[in-house]
ZATITI-824910 format. One record per atom (N, C-alpha, C): residue number from 0; residue in three letters; x, y, z. Coordinates in nm, 2 decimals. Layout:
N
NUM:ALA:X:Y:Z;
...
end
This chain:
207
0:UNK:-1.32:-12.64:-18.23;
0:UNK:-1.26:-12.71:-18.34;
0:UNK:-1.16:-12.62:-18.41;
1:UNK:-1.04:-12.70:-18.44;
1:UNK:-0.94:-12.63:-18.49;
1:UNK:-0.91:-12.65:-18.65;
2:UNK:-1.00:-12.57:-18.77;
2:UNK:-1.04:-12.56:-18.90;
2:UNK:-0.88:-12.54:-18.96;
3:UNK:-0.78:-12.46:-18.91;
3:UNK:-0.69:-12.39:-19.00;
3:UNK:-0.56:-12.34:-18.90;
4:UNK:-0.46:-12.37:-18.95;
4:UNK:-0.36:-12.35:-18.92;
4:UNK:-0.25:-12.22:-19.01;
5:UNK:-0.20:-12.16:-18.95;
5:UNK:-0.15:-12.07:-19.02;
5:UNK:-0.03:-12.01:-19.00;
6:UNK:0.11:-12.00:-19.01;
6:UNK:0.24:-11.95:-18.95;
6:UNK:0.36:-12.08:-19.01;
7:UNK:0.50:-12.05:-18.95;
7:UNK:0.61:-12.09:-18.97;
7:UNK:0.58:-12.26:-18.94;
8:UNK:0.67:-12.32:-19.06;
8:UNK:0.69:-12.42:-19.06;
8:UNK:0.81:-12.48:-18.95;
9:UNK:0.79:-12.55:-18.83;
9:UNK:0.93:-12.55:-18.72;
9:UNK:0.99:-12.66:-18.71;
10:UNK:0.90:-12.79:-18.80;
10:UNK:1.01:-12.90:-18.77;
10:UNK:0.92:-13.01:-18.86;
11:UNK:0.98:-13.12:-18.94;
11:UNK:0.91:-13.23:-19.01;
11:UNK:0.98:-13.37:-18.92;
12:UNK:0.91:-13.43:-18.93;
12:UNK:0.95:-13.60:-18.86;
12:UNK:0.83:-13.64:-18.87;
13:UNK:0.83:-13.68:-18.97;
13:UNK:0.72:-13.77:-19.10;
13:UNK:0.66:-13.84:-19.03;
14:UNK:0.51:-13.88:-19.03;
14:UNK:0.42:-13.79:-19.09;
14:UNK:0.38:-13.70:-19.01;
15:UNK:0.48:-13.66:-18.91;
15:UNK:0.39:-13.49:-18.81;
15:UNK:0.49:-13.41:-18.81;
16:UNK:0.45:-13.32:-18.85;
16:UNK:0.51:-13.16:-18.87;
16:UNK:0.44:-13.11:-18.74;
17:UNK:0.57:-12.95:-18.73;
17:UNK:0.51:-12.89:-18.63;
17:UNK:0.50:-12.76:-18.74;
18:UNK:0.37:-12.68:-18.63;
18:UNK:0.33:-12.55:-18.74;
18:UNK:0.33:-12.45:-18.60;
19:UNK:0.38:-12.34:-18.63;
19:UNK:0.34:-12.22:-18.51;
19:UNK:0.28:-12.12:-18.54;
20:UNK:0.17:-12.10:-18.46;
20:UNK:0.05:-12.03:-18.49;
20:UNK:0.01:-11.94:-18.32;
21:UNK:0.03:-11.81:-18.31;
21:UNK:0.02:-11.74:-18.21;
21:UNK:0.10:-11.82:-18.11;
22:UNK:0.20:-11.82:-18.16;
22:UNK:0.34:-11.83:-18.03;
22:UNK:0.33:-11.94:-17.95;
23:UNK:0.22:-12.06:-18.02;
23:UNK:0.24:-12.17:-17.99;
23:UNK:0.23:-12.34:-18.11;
24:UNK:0.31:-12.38:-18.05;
24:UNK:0.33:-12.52:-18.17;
24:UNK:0.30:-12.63:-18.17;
25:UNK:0.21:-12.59:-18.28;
25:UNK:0.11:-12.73:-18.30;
25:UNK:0.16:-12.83:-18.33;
26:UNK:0.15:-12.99:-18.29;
26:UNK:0.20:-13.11:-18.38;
26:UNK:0.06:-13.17:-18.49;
27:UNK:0.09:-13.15:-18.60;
27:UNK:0.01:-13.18:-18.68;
27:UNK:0.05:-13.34:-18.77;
28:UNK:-0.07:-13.43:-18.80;
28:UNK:-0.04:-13.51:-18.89;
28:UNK:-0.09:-13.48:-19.01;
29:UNK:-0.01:-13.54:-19.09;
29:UNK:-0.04:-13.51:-19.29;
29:UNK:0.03:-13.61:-19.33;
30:UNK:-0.06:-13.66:-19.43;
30:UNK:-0.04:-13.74:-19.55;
30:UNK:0.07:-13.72:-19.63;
31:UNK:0.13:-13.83:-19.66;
31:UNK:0.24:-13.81:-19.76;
31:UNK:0.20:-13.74:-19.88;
32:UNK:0.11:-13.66:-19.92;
32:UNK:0.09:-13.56:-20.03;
32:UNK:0.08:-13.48:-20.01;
33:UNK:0.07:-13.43:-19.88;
33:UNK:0.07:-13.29:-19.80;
33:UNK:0.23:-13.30:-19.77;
34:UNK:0.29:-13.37:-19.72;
34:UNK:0.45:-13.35:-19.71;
34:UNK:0.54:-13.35:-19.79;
35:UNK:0.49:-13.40:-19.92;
35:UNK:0.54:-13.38:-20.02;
35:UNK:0.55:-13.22:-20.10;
36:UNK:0.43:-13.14:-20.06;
36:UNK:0.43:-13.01:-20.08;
36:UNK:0.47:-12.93:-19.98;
37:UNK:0.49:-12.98:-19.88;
37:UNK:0.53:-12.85:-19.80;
37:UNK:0.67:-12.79:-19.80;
38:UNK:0.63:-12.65:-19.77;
38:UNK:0.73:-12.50:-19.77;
38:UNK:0.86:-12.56:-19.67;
39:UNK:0.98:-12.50:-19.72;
39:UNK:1.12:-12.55:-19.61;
39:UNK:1.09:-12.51:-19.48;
40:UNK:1.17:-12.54:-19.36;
40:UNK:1.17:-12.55:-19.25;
40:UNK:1.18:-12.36:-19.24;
41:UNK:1.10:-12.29:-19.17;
41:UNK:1.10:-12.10:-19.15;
41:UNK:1.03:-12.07:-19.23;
42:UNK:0.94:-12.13:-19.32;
42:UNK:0.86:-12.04:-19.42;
42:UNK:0.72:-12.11:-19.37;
43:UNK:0.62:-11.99:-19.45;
43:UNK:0.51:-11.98:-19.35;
43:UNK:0.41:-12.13:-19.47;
44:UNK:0.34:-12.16:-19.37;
44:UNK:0.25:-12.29:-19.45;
44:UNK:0.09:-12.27:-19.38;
45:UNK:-0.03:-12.28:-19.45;
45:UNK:-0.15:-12.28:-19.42;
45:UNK:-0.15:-12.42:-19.43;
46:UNK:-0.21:-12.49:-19.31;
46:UNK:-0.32:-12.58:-19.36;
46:UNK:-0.43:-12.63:-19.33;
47:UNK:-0.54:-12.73:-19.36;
47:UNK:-0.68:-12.71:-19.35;
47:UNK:-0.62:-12.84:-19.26;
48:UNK:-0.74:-12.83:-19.13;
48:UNK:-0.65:-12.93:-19.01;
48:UNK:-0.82:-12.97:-18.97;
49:UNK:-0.79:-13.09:-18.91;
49:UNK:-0.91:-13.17:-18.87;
49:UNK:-0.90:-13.22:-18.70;
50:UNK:-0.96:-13.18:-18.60;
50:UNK:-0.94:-13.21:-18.46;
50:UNK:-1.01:-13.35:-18.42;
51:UNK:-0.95:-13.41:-18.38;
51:UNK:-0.96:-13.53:-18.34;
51:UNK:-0.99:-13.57:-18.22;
52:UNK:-1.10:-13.59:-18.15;
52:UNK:-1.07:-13.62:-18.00;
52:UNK:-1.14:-13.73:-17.95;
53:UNK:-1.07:-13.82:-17.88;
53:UNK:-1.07:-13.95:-17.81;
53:UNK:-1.04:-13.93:-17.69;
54:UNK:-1.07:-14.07:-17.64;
54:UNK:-1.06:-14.09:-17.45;
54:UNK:-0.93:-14.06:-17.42;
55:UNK:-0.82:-14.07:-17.49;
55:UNK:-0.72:-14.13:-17.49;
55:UNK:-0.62:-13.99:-17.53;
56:UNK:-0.66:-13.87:-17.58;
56:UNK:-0.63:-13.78:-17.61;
56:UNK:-0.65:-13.74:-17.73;
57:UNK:-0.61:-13.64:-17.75;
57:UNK:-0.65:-13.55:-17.88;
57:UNK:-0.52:-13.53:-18.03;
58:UNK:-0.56:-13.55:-18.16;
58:UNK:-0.49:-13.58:-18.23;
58:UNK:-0.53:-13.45:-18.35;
59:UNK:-0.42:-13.40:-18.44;
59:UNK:-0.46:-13.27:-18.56;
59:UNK:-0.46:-13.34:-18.65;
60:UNK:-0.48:-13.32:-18.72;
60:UNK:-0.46:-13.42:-18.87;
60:UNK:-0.47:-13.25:-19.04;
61:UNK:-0.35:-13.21:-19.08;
61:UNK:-0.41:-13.15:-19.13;
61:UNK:-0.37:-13.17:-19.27;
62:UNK:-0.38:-13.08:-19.37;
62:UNK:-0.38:-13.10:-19.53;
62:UNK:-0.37:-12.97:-19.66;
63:UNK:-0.26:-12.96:-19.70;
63:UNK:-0.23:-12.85:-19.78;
63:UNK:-0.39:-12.79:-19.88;
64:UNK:-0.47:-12.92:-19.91;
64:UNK:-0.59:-12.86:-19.99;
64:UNK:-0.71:-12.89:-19.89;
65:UNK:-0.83:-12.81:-19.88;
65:UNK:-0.93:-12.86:-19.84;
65:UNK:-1.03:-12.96:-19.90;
66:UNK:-0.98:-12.96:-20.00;
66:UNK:-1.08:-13.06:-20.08;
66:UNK:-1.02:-13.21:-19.98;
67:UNK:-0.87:-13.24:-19.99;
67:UNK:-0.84:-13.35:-19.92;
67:UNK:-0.89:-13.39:-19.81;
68:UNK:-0.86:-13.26:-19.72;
68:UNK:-0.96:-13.24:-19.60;
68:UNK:-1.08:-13.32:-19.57;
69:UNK:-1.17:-13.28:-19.62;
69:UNK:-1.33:-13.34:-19.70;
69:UNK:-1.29:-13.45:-19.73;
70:UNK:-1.20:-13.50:-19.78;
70:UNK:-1.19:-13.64:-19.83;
70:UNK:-1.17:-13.75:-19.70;
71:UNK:-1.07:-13.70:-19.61;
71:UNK:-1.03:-13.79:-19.51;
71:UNK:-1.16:-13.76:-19.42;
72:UNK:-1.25:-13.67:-19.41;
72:UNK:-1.38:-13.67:-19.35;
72:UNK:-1.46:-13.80:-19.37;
73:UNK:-1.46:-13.76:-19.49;
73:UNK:-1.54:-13.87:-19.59;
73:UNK:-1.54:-14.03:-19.52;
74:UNK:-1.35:-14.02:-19.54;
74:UNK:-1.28:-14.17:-19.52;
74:UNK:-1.34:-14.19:-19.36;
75:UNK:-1.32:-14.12:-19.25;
75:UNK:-1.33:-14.12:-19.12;
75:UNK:-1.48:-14.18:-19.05;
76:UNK:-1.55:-14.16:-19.18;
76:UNK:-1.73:-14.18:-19.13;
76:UNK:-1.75:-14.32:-19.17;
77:UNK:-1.65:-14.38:-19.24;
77:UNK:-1.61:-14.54:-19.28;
77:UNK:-1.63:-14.64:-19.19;
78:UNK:-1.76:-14.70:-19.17;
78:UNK:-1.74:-14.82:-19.06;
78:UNK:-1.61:-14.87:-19.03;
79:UNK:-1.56:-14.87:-18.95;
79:UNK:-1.40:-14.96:-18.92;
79:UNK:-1.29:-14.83:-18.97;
80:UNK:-1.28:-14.76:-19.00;
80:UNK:-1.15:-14.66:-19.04;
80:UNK:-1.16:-14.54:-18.95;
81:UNK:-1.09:-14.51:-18.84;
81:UNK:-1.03:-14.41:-18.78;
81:UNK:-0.96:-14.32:-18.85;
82:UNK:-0.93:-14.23:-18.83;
82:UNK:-0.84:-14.14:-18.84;
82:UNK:-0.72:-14.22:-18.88;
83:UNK:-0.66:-14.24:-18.81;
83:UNK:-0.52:-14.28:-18.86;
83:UNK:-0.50:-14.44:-18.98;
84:UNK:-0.60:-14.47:-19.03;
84:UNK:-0.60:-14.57:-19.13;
84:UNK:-0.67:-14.47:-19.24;
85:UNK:-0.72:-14.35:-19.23;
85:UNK:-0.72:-14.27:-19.32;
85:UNK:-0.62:-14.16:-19.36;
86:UNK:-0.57:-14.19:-19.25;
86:UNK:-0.40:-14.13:-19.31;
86:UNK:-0.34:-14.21:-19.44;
87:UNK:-0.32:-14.35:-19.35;
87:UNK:-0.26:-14.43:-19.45;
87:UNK:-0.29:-14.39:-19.56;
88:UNK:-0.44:-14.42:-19.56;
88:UNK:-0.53:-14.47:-19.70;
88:UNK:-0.46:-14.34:-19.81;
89:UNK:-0.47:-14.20:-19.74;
89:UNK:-0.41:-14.15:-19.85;
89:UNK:-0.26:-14.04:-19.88;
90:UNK:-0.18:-14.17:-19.80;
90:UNK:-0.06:-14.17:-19.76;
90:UNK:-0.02:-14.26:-19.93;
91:UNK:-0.12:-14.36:-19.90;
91:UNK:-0.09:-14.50:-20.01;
91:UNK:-0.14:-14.47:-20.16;
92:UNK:-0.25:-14.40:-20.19;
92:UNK:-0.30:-14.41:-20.27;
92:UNK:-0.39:-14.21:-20.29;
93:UNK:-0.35:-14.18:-20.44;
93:UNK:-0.42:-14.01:-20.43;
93:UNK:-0.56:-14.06:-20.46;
94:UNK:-0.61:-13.93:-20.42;
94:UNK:-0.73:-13.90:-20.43;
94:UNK:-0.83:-14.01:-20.59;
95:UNK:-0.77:-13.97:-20.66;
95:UNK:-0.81:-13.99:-20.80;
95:UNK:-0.74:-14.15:-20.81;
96:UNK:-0.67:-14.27:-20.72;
96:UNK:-0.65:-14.37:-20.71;
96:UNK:-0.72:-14.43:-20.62;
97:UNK:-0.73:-14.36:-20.51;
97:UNK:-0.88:-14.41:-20.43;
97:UNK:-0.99:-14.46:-20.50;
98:UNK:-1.05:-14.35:-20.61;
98:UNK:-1.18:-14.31:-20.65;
98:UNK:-1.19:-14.41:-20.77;
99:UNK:-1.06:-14.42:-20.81;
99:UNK:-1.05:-14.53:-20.89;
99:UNK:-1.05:-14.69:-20.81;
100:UNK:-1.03:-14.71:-20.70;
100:UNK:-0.99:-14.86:-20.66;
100:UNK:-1.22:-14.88:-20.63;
101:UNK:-1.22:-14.76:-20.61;
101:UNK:-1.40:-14.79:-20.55;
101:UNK:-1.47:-14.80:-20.70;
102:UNK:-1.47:-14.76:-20.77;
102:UNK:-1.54:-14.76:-20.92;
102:UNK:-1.53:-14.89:-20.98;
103:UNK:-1.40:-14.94:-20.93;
103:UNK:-1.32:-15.10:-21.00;
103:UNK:-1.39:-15.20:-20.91;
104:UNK:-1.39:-15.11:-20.76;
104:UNK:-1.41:-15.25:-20.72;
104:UNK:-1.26:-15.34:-20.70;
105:UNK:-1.16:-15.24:-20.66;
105:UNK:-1.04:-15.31:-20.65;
105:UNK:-0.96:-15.32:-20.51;
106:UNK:-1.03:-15.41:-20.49;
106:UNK:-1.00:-15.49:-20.31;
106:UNK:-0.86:-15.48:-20.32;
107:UNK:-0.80:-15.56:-20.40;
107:UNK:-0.67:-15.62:-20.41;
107:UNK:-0.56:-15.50:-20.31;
108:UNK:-0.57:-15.40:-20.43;
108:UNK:-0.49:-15.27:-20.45;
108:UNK:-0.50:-15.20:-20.30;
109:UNK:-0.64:-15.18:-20.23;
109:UNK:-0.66:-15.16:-20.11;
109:UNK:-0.60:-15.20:-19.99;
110:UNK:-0.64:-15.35:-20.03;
110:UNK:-0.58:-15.40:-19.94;
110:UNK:-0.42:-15.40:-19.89;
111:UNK:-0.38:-15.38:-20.00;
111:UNK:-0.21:-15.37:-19.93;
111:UNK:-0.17:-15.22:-19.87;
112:UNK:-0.29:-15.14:-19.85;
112:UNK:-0.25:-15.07:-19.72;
112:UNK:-0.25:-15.14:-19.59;
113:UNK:-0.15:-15.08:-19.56;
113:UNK:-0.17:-15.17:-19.39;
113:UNK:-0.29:-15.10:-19.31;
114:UNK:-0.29:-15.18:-19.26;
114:UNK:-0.46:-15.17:-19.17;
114:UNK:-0.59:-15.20:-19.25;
115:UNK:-0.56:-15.21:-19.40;
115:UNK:-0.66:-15.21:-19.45;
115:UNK:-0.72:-15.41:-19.50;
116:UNK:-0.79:-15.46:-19.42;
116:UNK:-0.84:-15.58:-19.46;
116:UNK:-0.92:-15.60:-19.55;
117:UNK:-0.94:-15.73:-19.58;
117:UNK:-1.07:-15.75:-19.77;
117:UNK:-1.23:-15.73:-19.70;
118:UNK:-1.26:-15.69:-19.57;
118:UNK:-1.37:-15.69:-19.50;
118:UNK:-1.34:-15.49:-19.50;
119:UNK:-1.26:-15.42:-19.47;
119:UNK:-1.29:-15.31:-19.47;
119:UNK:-1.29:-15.23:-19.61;
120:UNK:-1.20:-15.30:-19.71;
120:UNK:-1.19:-15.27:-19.85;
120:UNK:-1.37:-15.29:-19.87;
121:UNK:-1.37:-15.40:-19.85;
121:UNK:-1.50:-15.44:-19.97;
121:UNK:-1.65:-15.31:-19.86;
122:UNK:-1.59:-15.28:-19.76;
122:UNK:-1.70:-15.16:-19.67;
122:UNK:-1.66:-15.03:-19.78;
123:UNK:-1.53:-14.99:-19.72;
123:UNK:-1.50:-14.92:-19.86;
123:UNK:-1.58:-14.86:-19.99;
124:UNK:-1.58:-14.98:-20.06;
124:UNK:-1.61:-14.96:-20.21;
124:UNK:-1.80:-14.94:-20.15;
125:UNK:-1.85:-14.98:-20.06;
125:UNK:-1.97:-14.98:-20.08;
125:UNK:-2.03:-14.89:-20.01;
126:UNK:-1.92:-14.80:-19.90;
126:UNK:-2.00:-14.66:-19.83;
126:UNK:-1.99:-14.58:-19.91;
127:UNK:-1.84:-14.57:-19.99;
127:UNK:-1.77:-14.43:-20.10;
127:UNK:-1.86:-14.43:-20.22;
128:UNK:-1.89:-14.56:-20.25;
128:UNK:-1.96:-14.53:-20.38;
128:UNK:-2.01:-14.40:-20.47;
129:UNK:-2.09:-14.38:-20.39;
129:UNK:-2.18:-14.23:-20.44;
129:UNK:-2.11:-14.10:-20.31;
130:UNK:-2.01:-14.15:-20.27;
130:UNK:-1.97:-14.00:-20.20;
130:UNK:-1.85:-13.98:-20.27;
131:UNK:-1.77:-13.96:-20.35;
131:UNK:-1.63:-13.96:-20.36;
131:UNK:-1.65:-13.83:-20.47;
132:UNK:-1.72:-13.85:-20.52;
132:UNK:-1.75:-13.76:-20.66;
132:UNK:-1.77:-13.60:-20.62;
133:UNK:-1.72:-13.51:-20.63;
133:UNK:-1.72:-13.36:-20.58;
133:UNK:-1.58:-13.37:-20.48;
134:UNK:-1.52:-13.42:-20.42;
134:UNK:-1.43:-13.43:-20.29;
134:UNK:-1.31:-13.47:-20.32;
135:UNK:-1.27:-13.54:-20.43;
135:UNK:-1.14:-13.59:-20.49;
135:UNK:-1.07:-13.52:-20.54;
136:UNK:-0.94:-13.44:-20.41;
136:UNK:-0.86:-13.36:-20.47;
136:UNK:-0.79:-13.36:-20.61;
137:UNK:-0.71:-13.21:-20.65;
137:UNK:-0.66:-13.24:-20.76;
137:UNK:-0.52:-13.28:-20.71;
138:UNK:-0.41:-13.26:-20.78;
138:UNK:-0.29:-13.37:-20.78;
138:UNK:-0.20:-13.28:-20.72;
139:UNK:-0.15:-13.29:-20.58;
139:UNK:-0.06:-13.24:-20.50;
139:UNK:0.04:-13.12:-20.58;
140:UNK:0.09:-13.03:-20.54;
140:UNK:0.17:-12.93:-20.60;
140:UNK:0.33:-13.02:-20.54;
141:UNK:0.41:-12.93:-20.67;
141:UNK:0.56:-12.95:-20.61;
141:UNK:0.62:-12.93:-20.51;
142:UNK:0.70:-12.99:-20.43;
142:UNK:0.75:-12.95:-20.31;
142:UNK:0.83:-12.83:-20.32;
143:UNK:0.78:-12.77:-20.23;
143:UNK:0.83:-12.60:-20.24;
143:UNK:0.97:-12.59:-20.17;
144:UNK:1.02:-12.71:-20.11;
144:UNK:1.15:-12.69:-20.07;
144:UNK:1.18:-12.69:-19.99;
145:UNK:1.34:-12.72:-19.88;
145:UNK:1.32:-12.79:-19.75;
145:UNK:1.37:-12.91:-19.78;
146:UNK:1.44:-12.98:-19.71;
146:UNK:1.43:-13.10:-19.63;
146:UNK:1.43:-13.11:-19.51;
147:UNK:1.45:-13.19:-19.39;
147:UNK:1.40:-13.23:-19.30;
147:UNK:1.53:-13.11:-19.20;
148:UNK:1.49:-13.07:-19.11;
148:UNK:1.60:-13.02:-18.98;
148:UNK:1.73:-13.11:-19.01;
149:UNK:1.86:-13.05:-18.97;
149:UNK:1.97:-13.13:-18.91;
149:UNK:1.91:-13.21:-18.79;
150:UNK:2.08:-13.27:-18.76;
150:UNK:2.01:-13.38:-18.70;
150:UNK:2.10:-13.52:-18.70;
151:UNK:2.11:-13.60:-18.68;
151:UNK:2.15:-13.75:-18.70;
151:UNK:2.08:-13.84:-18.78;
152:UNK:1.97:-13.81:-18.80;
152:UNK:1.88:-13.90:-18.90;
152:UNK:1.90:-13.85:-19.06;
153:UNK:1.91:-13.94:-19.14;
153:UNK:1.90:-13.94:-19.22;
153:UNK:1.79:-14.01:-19.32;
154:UNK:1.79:-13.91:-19.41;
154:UNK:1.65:-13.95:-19.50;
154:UNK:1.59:-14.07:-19.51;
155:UNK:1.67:-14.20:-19.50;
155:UNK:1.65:-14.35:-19.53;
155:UNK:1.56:-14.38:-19.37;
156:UNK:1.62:-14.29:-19.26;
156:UNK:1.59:-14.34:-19.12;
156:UNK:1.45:-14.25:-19.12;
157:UNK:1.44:-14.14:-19.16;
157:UNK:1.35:-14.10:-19.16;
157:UNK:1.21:-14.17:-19.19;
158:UNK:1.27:-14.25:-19.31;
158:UNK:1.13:-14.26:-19.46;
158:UNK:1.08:-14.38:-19.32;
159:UNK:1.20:-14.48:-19.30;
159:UNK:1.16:-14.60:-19.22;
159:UNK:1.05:-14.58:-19.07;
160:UNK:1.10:-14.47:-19.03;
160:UNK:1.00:-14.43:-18.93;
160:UNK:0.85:-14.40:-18.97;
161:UNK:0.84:-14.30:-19.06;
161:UNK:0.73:-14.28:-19.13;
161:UNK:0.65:-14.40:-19.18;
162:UNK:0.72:-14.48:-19.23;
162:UNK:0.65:-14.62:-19.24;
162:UNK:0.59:-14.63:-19.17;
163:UNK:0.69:-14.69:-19.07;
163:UNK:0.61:-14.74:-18.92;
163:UNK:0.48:-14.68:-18.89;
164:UNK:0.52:-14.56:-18.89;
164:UNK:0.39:-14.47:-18.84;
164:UNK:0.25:-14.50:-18.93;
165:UNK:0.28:-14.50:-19.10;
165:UNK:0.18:-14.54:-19.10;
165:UNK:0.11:-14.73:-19.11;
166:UNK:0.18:-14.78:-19.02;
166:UNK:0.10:-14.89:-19.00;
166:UNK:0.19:-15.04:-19.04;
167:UNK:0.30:-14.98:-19.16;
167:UNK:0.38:-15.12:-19.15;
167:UNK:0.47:-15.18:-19.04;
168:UNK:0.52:-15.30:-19.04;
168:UNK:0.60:-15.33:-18.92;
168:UNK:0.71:-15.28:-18.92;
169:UNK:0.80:-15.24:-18.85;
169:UNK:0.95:-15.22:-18.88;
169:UNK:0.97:-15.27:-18.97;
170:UNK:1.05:-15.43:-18.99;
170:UNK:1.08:-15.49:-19.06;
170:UNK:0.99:-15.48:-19.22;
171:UNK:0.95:-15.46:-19.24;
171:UNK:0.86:-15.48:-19.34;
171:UNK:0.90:-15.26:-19.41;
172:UNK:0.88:-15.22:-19.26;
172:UNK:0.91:-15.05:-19.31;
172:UNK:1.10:-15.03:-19.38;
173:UNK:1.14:-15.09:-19.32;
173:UNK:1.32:-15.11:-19.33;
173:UNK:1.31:-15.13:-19.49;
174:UNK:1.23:-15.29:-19.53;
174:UNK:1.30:-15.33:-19.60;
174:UNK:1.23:-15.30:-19.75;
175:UNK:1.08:-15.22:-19.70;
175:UNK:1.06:-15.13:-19.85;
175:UNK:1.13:-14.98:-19.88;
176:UNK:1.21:-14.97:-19.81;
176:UNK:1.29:-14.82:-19.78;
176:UNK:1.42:-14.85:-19.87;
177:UNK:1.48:-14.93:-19.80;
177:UNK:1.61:-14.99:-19.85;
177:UNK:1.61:-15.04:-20.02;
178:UNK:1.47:-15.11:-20.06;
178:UNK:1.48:-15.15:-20.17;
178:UNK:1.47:-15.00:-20.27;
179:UNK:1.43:-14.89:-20.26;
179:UNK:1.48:-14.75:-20.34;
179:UNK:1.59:-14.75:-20.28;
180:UNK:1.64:-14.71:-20.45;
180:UNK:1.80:-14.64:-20.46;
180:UNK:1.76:-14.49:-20.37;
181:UNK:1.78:-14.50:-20.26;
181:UNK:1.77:-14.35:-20.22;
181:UNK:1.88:-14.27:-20.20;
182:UNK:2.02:-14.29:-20.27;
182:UNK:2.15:-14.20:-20.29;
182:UNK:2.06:-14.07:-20.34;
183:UNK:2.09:-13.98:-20.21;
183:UNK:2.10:-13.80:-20.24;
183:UNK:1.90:-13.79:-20.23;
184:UNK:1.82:-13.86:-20.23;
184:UNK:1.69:-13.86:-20.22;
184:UNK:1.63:-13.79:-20.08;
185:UNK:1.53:-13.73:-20.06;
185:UNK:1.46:-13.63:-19.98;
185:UNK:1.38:-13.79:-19.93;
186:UNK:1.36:-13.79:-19.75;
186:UNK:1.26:-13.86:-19.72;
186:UNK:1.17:-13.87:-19.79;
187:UNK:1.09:-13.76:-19.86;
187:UNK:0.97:-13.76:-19.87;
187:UNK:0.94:-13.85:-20.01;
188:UNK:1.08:-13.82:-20.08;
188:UNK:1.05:-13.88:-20.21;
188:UNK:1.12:-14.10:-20.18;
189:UNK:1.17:-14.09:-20.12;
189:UNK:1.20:-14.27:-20.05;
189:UNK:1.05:-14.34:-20.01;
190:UNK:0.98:-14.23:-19.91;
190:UNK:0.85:-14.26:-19.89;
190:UNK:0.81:-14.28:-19.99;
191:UNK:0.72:-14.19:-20.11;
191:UNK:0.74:-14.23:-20.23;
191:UNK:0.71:-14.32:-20.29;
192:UNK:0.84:-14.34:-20.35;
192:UNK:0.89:-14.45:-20.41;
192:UNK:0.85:-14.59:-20.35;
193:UNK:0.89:-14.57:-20.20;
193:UNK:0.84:-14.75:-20.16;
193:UNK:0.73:-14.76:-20.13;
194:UNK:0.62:-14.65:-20.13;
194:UNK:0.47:-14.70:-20.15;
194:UNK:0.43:-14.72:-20.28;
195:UNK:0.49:-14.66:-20.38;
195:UNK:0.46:-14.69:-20.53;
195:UNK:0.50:-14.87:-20.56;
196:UNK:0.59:-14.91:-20.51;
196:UNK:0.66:-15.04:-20.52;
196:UNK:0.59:-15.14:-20.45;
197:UNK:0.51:-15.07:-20.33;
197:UNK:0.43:-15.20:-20.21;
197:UNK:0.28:-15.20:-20.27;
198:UNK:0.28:-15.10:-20.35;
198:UNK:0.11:-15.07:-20.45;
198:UNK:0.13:-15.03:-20.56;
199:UNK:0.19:-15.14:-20.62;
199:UNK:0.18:-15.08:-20.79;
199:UNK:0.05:-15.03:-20.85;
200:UNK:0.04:-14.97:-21.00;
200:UNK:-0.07:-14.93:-21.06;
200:UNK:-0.08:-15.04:-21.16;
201:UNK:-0.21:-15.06:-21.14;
201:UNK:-0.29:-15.17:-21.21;
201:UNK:-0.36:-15.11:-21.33;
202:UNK:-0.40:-15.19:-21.41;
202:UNK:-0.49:-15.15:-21.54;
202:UNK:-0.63:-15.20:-21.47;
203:UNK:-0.76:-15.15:-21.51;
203:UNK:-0.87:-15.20:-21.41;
203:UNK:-0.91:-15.31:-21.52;
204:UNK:-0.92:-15.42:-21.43;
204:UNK:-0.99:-15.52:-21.47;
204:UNK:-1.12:-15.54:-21.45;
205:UNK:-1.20:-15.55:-21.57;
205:UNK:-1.31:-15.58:-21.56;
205:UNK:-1.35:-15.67:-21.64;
206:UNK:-1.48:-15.72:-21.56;
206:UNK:-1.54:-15.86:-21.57;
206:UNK:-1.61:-15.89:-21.70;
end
């Protein structure tokens, strides 16, 4: 099992970074809160990394805090959520918006992750219940700086890809991208923005 990652940051193309660790480079996935903090392209980055292995090949998944870590564990033991819908999950929503959608009981909000249906939400609220409490990181640090490699892609093409990846359609990834003013904007903050816009914050309603 591969716990930790440690060495030069070599390349971002949202949501997988590469990391080099003993003169070989890893492809890692991370959450839009983990790429929002990470160090510029040659500077060194730790992160707490989760190994993945299926029929079909083998996937990293890693994360600037370990508490997060723990968290997407947490998410992964979720009847119906794989790995990669636990990306989303906290691609879309922090730790402490999670923990809030399970306490409310707020399907709605959930549900507009992609991949996430009112049959996995409402599994959701009722595996997490009593796990979430001790595991819910604290609030991502600043981005240490960096943007993406040169290149032909630009930030907007970037953020749109990264959509995709996590789970919207093209069309659907295009056109929450394009709706931020992203003049002079870093991918990471377009991403962002158009998941704040596709999941607003709600006041919790209760009954």
């Amino acid at each position: 099992m591969i716990g930790r990652l440690r060495g030069p940051l070599i390349e971002k193309h949202p949501p997988t970074v590469v990391v080099e660790a003993g003169g070989v480079g890893y492809e890692v996935d991370v959450p839009l809160s983990t790429l929002e903090g990470l160090p510029g392209i040659g500077d060194e980055v730790v992160l707490h990394t989760h190994l993945s292995i299926r029929e079909d090949g083998q996937s990293l998944f890693g994360f600037l805090q370990r508490a997060e870590r723990d968290l997407f564990r947490v998410l992964i033991r979720v009847s119906g959520v794989g790995p990669r819908l636990a990306l989303a999950l906290l691609s879309g929503l922090s730790g402490a918006e999670l923990l809030r959608c399970v306490r409310d009981e707020d399907i709605t909000t959930m549900t507009r992750i992609p991949g996430v249906g009112r049959k996995t939400a409402q599994r959701l609220v009722v595996e997490l219940r009593d796990r979430l409490d001790g595991v819910v990181p604290a609030a991502p640090q600043e981005t240490a700086g960096g943007g993406l490699p040169g290149g032909e892609s630009t930030p907007l093409a970037e953020a749109i890809e990264a959509l995709t990846a996590l789970g919207y359609k093209p069309q659907e990834a295009a056109r929450m991208a394009q709706a931020v003013d992203g003049e002079g904007l870093t991918c990471e903050i377009i991403i962002r923005r158009a998941l704040q816009q596709a999941i607003p914050q709600r006041s919790p309603v209760r009954g």
